[in-house]
CHARMM-style PDB file with segment names, atoms N, HN, CA, C and O in Angstrom:
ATOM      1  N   UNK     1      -5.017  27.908  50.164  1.00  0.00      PROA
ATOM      2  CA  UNK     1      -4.451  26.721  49.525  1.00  0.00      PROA
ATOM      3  C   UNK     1      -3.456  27.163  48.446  1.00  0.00      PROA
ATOM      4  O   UNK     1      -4.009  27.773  47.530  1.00  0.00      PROA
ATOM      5  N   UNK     2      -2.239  27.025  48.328  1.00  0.00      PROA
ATOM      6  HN  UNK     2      -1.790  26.530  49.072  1.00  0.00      PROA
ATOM      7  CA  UNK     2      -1.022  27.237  47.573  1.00  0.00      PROA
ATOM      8  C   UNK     2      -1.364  26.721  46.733  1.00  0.00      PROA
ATOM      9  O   UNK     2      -1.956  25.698  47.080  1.00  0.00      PROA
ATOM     10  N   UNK     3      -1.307  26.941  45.027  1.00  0.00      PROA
ATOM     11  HN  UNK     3      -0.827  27.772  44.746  1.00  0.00      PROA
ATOM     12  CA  UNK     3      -1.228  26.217  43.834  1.00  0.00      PROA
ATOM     13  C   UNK     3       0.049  25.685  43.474  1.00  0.00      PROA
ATOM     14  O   UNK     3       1.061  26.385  43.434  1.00  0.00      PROA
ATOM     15  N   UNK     4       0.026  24.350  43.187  1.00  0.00      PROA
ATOM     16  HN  UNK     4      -0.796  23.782  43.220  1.00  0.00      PROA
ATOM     17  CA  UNK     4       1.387  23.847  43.315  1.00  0.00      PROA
ATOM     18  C   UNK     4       1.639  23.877  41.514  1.00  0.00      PROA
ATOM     19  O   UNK     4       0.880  23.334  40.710  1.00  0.00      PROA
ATOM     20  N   UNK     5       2.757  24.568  41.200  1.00  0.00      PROA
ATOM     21  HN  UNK     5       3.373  25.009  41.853  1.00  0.00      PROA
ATOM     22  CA  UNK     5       2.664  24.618  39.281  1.00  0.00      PROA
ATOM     23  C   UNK     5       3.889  23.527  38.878  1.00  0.00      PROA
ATOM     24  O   UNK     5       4.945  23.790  39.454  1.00  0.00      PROA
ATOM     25  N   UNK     6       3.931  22.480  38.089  1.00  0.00      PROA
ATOM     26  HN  UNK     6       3.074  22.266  37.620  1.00  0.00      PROA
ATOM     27  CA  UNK     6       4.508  21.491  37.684  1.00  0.00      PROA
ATOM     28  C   UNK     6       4.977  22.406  35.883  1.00  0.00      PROA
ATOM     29  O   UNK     6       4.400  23.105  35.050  1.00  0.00      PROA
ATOM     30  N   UNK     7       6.752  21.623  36.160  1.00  0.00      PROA
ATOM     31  HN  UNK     7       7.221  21.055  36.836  1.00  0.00      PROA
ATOM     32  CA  UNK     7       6.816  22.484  34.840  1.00  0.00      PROA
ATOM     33  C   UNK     7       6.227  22.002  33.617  1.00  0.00      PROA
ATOM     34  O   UNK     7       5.508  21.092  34.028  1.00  0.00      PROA
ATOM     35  N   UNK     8       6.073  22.058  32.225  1.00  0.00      PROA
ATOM     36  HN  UNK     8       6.658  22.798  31.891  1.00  0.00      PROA
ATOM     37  CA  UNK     8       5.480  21.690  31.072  1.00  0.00      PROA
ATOM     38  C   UNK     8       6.327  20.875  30.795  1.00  0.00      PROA
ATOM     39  O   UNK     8       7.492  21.083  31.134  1.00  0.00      PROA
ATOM     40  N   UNK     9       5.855  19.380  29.895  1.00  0.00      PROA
ATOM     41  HN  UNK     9       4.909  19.210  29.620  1.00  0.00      PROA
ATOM     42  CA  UNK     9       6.292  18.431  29.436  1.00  0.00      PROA
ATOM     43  C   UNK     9       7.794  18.714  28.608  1.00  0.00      PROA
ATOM     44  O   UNK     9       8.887  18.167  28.750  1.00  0.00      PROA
ATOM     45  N   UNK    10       7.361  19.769  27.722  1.00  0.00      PROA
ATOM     46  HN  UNK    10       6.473  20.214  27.606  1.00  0.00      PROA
ATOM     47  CA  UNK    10       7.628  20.006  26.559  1.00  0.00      PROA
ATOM     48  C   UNK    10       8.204  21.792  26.729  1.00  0.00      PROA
ATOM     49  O   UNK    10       8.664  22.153  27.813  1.00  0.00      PROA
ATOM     50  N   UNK    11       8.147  22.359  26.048  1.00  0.00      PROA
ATOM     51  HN  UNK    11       7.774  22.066  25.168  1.00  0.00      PROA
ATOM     52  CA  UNK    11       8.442  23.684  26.530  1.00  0.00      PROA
ATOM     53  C   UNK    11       7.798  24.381  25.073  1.00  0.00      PROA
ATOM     54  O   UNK    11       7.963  23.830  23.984  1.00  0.00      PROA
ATOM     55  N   UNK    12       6.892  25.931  25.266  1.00  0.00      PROA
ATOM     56  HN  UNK    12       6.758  26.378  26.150  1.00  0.00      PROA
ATOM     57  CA  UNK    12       5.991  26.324  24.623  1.00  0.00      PROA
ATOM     58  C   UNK    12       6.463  26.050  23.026  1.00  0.00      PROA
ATOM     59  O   UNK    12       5.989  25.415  22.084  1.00  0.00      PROA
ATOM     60  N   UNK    13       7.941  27.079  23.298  1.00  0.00      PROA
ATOM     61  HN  UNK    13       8.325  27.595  24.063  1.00  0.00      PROA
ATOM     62  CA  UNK    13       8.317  26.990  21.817  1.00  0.00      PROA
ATOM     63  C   UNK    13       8.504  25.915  20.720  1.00  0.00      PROA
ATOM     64  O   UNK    13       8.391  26.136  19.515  1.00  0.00      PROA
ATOM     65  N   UNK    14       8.801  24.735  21.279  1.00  0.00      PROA
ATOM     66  HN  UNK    14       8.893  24.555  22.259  1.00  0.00      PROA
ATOM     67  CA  UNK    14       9.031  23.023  20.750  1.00  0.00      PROA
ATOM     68  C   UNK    14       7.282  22.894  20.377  1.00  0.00      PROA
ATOM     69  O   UNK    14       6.783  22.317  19.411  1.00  0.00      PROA
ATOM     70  N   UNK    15       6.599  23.614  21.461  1.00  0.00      PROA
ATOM     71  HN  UNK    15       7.005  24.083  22.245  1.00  0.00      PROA
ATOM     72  CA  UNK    15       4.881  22.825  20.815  1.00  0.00      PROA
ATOM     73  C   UNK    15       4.363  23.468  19.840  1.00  0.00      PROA
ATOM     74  O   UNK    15       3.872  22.979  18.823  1.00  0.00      PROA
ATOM     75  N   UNK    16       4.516  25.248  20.291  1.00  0.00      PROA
ATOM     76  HN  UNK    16       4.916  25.645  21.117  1.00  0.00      PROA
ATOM     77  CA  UNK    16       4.167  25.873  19.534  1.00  0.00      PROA
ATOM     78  C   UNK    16       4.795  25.491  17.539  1.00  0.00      PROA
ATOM     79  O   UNK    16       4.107  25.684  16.537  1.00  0.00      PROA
ATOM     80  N   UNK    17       6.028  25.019  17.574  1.00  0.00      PROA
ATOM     81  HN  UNK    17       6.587  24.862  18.388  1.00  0.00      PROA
ATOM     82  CA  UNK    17       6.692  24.953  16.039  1.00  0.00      PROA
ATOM     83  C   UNK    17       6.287  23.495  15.667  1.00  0.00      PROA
ATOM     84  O   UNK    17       6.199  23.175  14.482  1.00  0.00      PROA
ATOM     85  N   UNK    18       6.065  22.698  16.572  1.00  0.00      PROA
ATOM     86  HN  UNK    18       6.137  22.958  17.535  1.00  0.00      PROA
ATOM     87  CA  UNK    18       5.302  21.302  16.055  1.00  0.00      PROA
ATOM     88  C   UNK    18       3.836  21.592  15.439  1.00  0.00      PROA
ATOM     89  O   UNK    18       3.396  21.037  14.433  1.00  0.00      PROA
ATOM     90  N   UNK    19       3.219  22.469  16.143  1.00  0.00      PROA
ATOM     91  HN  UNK    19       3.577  22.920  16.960  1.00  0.00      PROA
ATOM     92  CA  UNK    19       1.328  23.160  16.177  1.00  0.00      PROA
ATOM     93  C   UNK    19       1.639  23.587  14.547  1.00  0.00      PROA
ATOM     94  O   UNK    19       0.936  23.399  13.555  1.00  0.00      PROA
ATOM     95  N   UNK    20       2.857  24.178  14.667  1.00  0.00      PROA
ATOM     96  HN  UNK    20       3.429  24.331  15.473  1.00  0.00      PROA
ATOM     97  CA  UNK    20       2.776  24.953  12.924  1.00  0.00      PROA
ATOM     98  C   UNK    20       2.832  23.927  11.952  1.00  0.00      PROA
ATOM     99  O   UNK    20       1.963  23.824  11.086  1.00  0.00      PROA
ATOM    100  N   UNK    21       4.224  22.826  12.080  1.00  0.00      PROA
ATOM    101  HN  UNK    21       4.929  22.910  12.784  1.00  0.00      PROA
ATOM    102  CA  UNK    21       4.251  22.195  11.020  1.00  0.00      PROA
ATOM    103  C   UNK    21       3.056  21.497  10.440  1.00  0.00      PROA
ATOM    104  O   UNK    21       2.494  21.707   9.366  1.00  0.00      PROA
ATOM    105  N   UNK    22       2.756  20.520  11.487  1.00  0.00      PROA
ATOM    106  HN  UNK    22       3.213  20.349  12.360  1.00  0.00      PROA
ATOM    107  CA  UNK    22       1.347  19.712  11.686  1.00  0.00      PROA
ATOM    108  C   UNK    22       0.321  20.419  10.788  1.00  0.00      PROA
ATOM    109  O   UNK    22      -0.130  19.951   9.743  1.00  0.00      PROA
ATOM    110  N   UNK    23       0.102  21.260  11.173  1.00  0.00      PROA
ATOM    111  HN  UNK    23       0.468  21.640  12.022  1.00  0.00      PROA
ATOM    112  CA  UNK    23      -0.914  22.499  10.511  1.00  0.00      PROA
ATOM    113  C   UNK    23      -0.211  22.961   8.945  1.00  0.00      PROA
ATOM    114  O   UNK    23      -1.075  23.235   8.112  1.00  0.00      PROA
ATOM    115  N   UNK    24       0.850  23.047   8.586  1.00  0.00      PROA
ATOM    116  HN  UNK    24       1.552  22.824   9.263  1.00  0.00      PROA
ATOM    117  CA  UNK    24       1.087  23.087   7.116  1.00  0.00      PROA
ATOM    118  C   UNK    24       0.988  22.383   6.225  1.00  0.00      PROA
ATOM    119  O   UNK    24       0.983  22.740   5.047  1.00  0.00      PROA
ATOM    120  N   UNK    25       0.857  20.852   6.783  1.00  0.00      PROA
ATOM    121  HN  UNK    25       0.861  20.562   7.740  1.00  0.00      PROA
ATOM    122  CA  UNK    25       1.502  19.703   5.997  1.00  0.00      PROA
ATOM    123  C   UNK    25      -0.589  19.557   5.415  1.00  0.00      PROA
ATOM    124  O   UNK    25      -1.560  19.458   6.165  1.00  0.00      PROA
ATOM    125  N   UNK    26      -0.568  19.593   4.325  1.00  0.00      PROA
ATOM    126  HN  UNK    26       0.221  19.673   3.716  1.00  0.00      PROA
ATOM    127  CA  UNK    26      -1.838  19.082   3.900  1.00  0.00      PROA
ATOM    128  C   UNK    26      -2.275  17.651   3.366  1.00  0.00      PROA
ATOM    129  O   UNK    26      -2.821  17.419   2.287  1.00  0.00      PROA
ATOM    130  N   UNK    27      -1.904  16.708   4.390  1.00  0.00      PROA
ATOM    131  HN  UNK    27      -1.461  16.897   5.266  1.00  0.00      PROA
ATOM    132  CA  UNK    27      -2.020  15.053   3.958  1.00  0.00      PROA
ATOM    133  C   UNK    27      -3.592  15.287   4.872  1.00  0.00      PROA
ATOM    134  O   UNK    27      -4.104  16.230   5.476  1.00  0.00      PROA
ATOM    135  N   UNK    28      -4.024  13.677   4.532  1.00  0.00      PROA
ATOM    136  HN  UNK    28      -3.608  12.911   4.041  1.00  0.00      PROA
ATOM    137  CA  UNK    28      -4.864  13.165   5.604  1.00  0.00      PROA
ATOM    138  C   UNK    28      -4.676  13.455   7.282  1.00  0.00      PROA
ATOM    139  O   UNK    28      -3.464  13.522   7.486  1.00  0.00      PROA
ATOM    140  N   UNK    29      -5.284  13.613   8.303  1.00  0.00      PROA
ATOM    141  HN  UNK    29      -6.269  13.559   8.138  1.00  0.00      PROA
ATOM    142  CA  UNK    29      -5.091  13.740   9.914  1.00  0.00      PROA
ATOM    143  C   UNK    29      -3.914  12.427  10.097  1.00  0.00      PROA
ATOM    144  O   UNK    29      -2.795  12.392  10.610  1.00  0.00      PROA
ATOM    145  N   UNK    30      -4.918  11.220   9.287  1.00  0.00      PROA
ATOM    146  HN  UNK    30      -5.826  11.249   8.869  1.00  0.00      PROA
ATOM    147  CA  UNK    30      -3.935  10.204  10.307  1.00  0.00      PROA
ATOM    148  C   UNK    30      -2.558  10.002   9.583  1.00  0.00      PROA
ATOM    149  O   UNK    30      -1.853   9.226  10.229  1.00  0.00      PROA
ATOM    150  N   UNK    31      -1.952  10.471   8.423  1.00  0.00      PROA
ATOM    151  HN  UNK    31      -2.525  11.102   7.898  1.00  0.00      PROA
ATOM    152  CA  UNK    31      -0.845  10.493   8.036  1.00  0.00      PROA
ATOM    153  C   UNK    31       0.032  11.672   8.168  1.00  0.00      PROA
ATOM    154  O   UNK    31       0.468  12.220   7.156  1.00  0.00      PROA
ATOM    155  N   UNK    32       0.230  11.966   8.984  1.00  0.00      PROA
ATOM    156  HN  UNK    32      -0.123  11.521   9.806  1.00  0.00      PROA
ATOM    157  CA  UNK    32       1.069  13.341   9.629  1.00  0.00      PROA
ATOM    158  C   UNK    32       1.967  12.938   9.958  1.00  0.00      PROA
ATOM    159  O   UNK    32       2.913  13.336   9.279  1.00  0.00      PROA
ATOM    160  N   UNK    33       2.337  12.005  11.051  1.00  0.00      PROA
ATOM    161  HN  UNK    33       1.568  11.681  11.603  1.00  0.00      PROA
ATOM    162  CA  UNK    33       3.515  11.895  11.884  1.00  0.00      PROA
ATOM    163  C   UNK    33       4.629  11.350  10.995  1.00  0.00      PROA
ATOM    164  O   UNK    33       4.595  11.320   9.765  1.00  0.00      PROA
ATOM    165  N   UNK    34       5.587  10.938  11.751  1.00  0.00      PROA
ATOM    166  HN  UNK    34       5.615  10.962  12.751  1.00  0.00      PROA
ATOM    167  CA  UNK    34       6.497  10.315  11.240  1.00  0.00      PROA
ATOM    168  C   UNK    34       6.549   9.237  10.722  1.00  0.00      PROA
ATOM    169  O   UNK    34       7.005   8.909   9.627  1.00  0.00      PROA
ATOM    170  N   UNK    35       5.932   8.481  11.751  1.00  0.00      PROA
ATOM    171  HN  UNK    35       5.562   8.748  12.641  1.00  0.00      PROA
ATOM    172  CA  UNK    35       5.372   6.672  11.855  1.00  0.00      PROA
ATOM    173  C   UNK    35       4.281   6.252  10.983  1.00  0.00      PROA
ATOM    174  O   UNK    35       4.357   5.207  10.336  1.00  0.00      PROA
ATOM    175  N   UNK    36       3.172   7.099  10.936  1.00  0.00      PROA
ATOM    176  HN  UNK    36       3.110   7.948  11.462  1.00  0.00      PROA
ATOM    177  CA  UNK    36       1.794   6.978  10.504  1.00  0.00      PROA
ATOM    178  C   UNK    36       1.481   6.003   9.605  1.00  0.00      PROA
ATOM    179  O   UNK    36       0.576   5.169   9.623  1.00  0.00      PROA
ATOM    180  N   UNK    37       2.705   6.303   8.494  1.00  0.00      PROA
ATOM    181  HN  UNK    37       3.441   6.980   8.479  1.00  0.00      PROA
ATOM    182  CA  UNK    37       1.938   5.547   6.954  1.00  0.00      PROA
ATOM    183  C   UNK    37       2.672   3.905   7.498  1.00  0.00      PROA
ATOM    184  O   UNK    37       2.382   3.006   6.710  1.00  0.00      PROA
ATOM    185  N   UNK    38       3.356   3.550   8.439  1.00  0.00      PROA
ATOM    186  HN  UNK    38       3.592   4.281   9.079  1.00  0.00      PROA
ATOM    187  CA  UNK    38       3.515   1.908   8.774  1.00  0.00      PROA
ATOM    188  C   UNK    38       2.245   1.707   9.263  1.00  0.00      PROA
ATOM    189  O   UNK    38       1.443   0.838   8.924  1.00  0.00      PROA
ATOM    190  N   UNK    39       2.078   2.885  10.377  1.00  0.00      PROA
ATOM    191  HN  UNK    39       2.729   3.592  10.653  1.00  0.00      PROA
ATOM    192  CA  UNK    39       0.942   2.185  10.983  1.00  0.00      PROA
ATOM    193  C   UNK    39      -0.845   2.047  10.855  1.00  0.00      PROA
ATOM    194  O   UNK    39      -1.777   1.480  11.425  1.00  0.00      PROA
ATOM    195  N   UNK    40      -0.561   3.078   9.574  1.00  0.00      PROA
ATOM    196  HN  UNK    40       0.196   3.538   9.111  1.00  0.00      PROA
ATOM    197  CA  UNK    40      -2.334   3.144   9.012  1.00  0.00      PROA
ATOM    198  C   UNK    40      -2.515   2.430   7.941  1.00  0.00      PROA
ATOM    199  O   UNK    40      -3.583   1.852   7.740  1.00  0.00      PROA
ATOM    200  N   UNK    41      -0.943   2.341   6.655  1.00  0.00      PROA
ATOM    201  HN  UNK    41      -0.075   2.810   6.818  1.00  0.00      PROA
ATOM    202  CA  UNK    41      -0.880   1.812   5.688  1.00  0.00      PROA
ATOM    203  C   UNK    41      -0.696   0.440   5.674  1.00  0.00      PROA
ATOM    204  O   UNK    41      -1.493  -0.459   5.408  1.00  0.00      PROA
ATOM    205  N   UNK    42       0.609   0.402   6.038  1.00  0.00      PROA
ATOM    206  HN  UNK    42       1.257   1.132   6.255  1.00  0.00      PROA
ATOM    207  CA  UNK    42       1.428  -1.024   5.577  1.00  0.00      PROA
ATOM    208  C   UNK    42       0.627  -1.842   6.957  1.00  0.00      PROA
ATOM    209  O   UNK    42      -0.383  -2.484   6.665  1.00  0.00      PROA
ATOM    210  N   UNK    43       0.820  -1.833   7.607  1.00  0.00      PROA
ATOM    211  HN  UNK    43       1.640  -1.312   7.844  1.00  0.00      PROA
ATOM    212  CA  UNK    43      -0.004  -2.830   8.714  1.00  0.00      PROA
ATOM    213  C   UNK    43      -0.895  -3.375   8.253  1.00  0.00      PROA
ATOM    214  O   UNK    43      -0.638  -4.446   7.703  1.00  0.00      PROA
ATOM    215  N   UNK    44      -2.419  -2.868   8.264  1.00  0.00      PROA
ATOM    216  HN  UNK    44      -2.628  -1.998   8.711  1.00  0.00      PROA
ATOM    217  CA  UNK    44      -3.256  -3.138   7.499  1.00  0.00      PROA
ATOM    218  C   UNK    44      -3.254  -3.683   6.101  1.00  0.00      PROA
ATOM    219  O   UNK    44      -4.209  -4.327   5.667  1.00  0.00      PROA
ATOM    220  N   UNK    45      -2.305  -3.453   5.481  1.00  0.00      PROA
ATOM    221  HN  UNK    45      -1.529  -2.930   5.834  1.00  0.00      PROA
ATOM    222  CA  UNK    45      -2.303  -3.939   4.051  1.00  0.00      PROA
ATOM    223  C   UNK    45      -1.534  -5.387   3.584  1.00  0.00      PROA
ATOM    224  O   UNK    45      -1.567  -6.254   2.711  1.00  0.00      PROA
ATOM    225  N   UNK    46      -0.801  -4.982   4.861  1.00  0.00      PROA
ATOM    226  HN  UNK    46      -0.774  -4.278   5.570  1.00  0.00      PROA
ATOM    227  CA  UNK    46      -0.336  -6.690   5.128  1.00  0.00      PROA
ATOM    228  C   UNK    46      -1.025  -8.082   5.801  1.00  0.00      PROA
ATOM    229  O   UNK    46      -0.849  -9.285   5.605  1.00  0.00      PROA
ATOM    230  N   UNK    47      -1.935  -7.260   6.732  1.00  0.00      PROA
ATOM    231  HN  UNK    47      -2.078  -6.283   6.891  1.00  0.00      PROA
ATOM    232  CA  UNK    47      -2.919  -8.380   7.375  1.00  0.00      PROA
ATOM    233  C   UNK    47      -3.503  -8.210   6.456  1.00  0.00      PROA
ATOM    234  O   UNK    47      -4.292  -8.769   7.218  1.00  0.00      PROA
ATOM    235  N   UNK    48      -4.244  -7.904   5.065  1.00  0.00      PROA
ATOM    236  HN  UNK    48      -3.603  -7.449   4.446  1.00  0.00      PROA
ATOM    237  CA  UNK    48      -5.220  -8.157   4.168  1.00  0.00      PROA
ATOM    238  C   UNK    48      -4.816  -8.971   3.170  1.00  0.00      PROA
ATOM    239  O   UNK    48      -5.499  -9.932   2.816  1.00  0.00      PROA
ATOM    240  N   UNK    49      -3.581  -8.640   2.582  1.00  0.00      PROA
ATOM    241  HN  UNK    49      -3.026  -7.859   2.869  1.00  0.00      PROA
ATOM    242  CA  UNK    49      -2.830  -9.313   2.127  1.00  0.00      PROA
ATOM    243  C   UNK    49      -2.371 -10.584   2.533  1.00  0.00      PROA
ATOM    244  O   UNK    49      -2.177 -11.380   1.614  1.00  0.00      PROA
ATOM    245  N   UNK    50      -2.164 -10.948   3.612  1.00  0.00      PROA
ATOM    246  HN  UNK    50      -2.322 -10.302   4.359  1.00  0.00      PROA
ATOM    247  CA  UNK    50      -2.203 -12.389   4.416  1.00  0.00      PROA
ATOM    248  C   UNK    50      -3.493 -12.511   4.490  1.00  0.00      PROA
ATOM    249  O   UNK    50      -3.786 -13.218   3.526  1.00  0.00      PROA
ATOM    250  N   UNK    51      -4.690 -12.176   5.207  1.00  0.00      PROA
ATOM    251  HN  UNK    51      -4.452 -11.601   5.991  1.00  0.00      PROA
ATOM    252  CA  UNK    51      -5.793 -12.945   4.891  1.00  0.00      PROA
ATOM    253  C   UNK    51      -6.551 -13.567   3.219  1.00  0.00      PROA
ATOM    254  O   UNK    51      -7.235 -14.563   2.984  1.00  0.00      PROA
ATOM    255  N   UNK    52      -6.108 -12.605   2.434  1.00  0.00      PROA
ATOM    256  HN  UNK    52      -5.552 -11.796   2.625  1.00  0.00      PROA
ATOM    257  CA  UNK    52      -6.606 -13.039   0.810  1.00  0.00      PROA
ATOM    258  C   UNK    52      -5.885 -13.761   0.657  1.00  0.00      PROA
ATOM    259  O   UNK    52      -6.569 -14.684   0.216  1.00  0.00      PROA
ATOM    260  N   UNK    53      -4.408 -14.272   0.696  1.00  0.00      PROA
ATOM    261  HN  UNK    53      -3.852 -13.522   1.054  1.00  0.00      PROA
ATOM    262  CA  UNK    53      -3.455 -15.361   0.387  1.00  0.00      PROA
ATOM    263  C   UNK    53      -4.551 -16.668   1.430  1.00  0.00      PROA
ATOM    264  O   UNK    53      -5.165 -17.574   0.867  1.00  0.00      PROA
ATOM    265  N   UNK    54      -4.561 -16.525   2.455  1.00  0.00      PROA
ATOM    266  HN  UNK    54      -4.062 -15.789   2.912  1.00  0.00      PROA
ATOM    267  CA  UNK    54      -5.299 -17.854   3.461  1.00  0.00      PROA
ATOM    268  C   UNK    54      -6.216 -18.188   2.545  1.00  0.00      PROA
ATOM    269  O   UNK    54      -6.221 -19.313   2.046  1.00  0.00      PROA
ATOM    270  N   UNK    55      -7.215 -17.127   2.175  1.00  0.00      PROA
ATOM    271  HN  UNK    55      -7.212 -16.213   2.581  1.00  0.00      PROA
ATOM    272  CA  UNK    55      -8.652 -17.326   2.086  1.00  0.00      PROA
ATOM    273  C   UNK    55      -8.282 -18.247   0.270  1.00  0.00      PROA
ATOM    274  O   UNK    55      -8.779 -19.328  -0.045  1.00  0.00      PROA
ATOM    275  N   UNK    56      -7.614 -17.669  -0.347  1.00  0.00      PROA
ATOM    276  HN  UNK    56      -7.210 -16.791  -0.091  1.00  0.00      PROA
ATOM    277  CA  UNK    56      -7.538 -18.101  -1.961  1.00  0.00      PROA
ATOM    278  C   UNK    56      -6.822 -19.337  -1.440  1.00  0.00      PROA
ATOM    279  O   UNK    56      -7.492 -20.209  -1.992  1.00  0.00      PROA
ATOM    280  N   UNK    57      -5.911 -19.968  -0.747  1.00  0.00      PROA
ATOM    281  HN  UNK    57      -5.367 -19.259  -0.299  1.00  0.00      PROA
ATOM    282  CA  UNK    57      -4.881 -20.835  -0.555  1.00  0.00      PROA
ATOM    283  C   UNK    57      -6.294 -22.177   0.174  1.00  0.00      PROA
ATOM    284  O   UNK    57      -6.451 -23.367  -0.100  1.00  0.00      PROA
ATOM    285  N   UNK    58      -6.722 -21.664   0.707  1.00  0.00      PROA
ATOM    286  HN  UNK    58      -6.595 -20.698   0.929  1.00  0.00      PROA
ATOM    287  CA  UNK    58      -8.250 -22.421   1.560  1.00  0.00      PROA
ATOM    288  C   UNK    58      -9.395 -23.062   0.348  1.00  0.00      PROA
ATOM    289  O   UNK    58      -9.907 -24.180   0.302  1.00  0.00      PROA
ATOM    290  N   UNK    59      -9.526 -22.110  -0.403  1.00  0.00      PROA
ATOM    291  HN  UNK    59      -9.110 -21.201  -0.366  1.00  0.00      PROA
ATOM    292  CA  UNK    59     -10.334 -22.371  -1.186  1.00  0.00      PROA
ATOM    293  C   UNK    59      -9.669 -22.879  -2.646  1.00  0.00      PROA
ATOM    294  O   UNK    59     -10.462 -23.068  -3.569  1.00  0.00      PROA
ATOM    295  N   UNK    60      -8.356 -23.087  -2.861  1.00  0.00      PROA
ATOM    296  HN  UNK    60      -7.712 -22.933  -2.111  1.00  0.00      PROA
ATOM    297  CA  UNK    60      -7.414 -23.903  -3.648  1.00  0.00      PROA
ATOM    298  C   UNK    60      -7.413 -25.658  -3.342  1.00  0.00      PROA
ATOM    299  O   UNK    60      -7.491 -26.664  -4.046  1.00  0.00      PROA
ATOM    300  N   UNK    61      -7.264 -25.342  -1.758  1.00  0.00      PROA
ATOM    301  HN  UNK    61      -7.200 -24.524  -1.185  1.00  0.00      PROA
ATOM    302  CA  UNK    61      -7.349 -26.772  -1.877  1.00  0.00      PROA
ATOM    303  C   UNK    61      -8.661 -27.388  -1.251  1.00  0.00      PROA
ATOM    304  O   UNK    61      -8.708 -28.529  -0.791  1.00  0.00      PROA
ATOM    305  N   UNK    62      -9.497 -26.692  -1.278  1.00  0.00      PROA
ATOM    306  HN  UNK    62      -9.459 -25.765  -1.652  1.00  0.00      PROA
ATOM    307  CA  UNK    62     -10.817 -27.442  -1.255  1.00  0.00      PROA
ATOM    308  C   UNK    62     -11.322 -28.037  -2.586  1.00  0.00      PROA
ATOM    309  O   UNK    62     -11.681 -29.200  -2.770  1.00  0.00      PROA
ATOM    310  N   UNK    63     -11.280 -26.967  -3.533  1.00  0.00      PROA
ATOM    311  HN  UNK    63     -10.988 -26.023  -3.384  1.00  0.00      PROA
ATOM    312  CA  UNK    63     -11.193 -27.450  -5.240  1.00  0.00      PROA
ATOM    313  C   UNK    63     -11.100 -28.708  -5.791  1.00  0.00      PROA
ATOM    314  O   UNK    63     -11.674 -29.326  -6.688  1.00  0.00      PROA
ATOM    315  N   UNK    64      -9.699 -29.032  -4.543  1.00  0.00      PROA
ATOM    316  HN  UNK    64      -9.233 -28.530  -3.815  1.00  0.00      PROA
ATOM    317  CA  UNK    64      -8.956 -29.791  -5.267  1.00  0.00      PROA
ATOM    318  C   UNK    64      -8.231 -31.197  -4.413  1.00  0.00      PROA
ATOM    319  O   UNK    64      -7.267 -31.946  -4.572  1.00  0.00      PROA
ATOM    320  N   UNK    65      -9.528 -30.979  -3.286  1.00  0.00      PROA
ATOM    321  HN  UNK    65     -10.311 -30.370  -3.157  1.00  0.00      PROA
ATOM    322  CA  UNK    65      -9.044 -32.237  -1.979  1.00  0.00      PROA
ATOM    323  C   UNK    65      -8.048 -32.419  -1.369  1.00  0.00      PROA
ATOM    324  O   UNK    65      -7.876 -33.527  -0.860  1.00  0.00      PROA
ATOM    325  N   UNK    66      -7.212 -31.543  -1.244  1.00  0.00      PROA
ATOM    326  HN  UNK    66      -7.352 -30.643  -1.657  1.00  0.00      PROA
ATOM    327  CA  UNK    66      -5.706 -31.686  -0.726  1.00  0.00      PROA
ATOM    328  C   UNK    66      -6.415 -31.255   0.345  1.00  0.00      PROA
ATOM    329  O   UNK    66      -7.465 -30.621   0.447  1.00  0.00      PROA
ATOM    330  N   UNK    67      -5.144 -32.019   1.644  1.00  0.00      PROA
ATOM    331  HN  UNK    67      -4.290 -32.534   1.562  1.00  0.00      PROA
ATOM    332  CA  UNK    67      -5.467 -32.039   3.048  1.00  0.00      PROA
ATOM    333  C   UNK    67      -6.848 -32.461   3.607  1.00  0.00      PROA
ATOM    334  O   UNK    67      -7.505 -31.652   4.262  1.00  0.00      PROA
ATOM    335  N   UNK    68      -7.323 -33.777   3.347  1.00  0.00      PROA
ATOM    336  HN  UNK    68      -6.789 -34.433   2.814  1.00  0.00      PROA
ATOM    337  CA  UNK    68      -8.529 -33.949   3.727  1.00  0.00      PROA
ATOM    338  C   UNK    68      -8.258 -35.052   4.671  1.00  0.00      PROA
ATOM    339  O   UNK    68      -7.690 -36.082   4.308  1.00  0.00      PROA
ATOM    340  N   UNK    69      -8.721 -34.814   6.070  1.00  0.00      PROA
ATOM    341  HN  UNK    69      -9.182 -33.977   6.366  1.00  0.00      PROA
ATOM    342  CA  UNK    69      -9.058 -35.986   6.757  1.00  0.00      PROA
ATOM    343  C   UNK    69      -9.667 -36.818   6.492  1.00  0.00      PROA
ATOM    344  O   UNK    69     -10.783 -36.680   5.993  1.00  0.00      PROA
ATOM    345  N   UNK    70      -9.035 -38.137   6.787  1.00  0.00      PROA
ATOM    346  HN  UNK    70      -8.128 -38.250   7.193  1.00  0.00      PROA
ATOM    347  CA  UNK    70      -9.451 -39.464   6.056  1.00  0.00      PROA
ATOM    348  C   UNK    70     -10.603 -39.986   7.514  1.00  0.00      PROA
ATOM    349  OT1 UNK    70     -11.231 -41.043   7.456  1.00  0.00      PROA
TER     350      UNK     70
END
């Protein structure tokens, strides 16, 4: 049975100098990349930030009877 060899995605030297940087940078795992801090930070901090605005804005006008079905 012939082994059929497919070339590499990437090529050693491009992985190998990514393997290094990655490995120098001393942040947290999930803040490494490029993207990371939108997508671990600000994302999250914005859906929390919109839910505490709902939740205080909810409980503003319960206080205070606004929007009540008659």
């Amino acid at each position: 049975m012939a082994e059929i060899t497919e070339p590499p995605f990437r090529p050693r030297e491009k992985l190998l100098e990514k393997q290094k940087y990655f490995q120098s940078i001393h942040k947290h795992t999930y803040l490494k990349g490029r993207y990371d801090k939108i997508t671990s930070v600000a994302i999250p901090g914005a859906l929390a930030a919109t839910a505490l605005f709902l939740i205080g804005r909810g409980i503003y006008n319960m206080s205070h009877g606004i929007g009540k079905k008659e």
